[in-house]
C-alpha positions as CSV (number, residue, x, y, z in Angstrom):
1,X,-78.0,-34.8,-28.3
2,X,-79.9,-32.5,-26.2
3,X,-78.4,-28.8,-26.3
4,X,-78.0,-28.9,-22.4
5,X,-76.2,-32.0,-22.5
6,X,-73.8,-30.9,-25.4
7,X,-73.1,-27.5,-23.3
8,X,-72.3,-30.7,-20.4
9,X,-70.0,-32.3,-22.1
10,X,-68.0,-29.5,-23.5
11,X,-67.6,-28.1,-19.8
12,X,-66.8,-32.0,-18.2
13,X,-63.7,-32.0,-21.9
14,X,-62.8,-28.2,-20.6
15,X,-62.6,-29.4,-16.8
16,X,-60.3,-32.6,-17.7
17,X,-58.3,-31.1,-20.7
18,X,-56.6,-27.6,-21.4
19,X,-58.7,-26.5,-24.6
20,X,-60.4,-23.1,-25.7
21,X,-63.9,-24.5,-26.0
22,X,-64.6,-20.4,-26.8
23,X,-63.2,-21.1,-30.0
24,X,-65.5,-22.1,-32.7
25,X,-63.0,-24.4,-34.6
26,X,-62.5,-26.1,-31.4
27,X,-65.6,-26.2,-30.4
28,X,-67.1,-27.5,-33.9
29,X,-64.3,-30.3,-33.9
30,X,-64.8,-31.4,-30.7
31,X,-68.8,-32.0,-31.2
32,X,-67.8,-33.7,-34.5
33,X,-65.7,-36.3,-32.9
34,X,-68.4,-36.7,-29.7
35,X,-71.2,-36.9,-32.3
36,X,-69.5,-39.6,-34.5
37,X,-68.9,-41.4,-31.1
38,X,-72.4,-41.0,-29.9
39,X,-73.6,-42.5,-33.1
40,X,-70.9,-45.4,-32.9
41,X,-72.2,-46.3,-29.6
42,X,-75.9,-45.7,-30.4
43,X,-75.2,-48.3,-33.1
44,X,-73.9,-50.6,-30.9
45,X,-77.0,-50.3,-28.4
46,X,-79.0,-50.7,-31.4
47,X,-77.6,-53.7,-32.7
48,X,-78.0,-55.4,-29.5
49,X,-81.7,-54.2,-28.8
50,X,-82.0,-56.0,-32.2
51,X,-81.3,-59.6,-30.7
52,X,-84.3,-60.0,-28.7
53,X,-87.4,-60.9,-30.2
54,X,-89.6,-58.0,-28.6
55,X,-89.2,-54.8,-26.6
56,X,-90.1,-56.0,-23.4
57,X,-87.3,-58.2,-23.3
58,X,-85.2,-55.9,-24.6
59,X,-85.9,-53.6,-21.9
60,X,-85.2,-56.4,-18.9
61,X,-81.9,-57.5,-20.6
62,X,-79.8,-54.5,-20.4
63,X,-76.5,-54.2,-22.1
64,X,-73.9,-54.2,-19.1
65,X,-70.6,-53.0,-21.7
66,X,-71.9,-49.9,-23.0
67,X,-72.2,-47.8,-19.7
68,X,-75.4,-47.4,-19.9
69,X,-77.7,-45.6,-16.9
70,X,-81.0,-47.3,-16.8
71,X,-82.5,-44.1,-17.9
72,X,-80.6,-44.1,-21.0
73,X,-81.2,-47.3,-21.6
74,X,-85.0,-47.0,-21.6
75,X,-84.3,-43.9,-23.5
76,X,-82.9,-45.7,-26.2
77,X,-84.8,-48.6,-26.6
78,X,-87.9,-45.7,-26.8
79,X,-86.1,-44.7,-29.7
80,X,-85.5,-47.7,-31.1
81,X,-89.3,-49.0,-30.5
82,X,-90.4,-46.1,-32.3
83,X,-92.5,-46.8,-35.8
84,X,-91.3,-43.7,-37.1
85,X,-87.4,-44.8,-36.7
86,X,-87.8,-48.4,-37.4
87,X,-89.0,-46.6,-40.7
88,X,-86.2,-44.8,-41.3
89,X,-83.6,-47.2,-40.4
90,X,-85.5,-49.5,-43.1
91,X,-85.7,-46.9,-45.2
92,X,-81.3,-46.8,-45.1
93,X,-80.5,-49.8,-45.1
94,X,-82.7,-49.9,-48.5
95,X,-81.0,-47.5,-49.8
96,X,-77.5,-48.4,-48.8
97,X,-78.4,-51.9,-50.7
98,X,-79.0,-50.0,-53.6
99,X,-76.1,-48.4,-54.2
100,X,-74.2,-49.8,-56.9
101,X,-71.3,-47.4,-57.0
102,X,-69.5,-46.5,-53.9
103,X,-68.1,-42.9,-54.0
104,X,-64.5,-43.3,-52.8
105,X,-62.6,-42.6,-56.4
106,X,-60.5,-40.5,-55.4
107,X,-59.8,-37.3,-57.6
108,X,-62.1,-39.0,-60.9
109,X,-65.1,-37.0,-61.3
110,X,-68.2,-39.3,-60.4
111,X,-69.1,-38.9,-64.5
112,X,-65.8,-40.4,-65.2
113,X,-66.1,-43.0,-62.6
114,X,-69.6,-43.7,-63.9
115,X,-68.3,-44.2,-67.6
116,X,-65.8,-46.4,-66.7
117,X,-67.8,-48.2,-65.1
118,X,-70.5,-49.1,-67.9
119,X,-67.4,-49.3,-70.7
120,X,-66.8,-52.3,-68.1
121,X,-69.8,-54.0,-68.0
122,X,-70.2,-53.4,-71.5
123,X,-66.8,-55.0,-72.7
124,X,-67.4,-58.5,-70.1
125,X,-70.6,-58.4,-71.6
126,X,-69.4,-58.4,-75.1
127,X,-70.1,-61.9,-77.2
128,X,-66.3,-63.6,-77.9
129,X,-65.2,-65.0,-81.2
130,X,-65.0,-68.1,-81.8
131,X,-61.0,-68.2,-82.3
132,X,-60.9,-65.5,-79.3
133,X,-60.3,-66.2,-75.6
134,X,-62.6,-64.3,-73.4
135,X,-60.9,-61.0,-72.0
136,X,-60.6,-62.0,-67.6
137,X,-61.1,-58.7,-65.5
138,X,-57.3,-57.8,-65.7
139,X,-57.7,-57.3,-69.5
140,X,-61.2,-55.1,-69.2
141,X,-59.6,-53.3,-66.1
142,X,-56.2,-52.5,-68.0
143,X,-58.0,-51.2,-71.2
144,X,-60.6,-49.3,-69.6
145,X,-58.6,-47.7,-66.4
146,X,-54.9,-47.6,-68.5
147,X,-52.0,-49.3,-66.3
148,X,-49.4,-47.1,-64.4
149,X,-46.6,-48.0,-62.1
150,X,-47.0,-47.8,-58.3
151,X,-48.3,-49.2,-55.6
152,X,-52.0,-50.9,-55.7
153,X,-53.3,-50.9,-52.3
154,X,-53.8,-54.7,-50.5
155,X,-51.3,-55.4,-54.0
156,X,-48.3,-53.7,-53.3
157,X,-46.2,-51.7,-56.1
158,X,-47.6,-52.5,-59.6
159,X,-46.6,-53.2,-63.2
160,X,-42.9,-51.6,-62.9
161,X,-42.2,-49.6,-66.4
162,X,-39.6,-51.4,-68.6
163,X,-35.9,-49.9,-68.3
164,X,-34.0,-48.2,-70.9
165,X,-31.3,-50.8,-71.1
166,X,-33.7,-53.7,-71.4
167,X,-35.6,-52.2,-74.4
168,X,-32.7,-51.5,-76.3
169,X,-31.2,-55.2,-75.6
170,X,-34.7,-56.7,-76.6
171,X,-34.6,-54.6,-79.5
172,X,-31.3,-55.7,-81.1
């Protein structure tokens, strides 16, 4: 986004809300959220310019939900015409392919994440014993990651810790 369209936008959000665009905090959030929106949208355009076999088409079949002026619209199909972006659009998707390990473990260093990971692999790779059942996922997970109580997201509340009373009954 264009410096002279950004100062736009900030002054259309200042004329329809009461905000202190003056302030930097403000104004840093507020063209965080209208750049992650701009990119939403642009990758909306985009996946639609993708449909059409060529960019002429592309260009005569504009998309009528996305607001589009005809300028922008020949704006961004430019864009997305361009060897150098087609490119680098290739050149992210390869990359996102690639990755084998999401980052989103929480507070686990990425080393730790990373470890625990291979000891996985390694343990399901592990030849069995003849006399030996195979360890399932559950086992690997539970000896690798430990098992606590709580709740396991899309699981609800896990393995619930054994009360007092019961392991004194069991144990008599």
């Amino acid at each position: 986004m264009k410096d002279d369209a950004k100062f736009h936008a900030l002054e259309r959000l200042n004329s329809k809300f009461e905000m202190k665009v003056d302030d930097d905090y403000v104004k840093s959030s507020v063209m965080s959220i209208m750049s992650k929106l701009s990119r939403n949208h642009r990758h909306k355009v985009h996946l639609h310019f993708k449909t059409f076999s060529n960019v002429d088409v592309a260009r005569q079949n504009k998309p009528t939900k996305y607001n589009l002026t005809q300028e922008n619209s020949e704006q961004l199909c430019d864009l997305f015409s361009d060897p150098k972006y087609q490119r680098r659009c290739e050149t992210n998707a390869r990359v996102r392919r690639n990755v084998k390990l999401t980052p989103n473990q929480g507070s686990r260093a990425f080393v730790a994440s990373r470890y625990a990971m291979e000891k996985m692999v390694e343990l399901q790779s592990t030849p069995v014993e003849e006399d030996e059942e195979p360890k399932t996922i559950d086992d690997i997970m539970d000896e690798v990651l430990g098992t606590r109580s709580g709740y396991i997201p899309g699981l609800g509340y896990g393995p619930k810790p054994n009360k007092k009373v019961q392991v004194q009954i069991e144990s008599t």
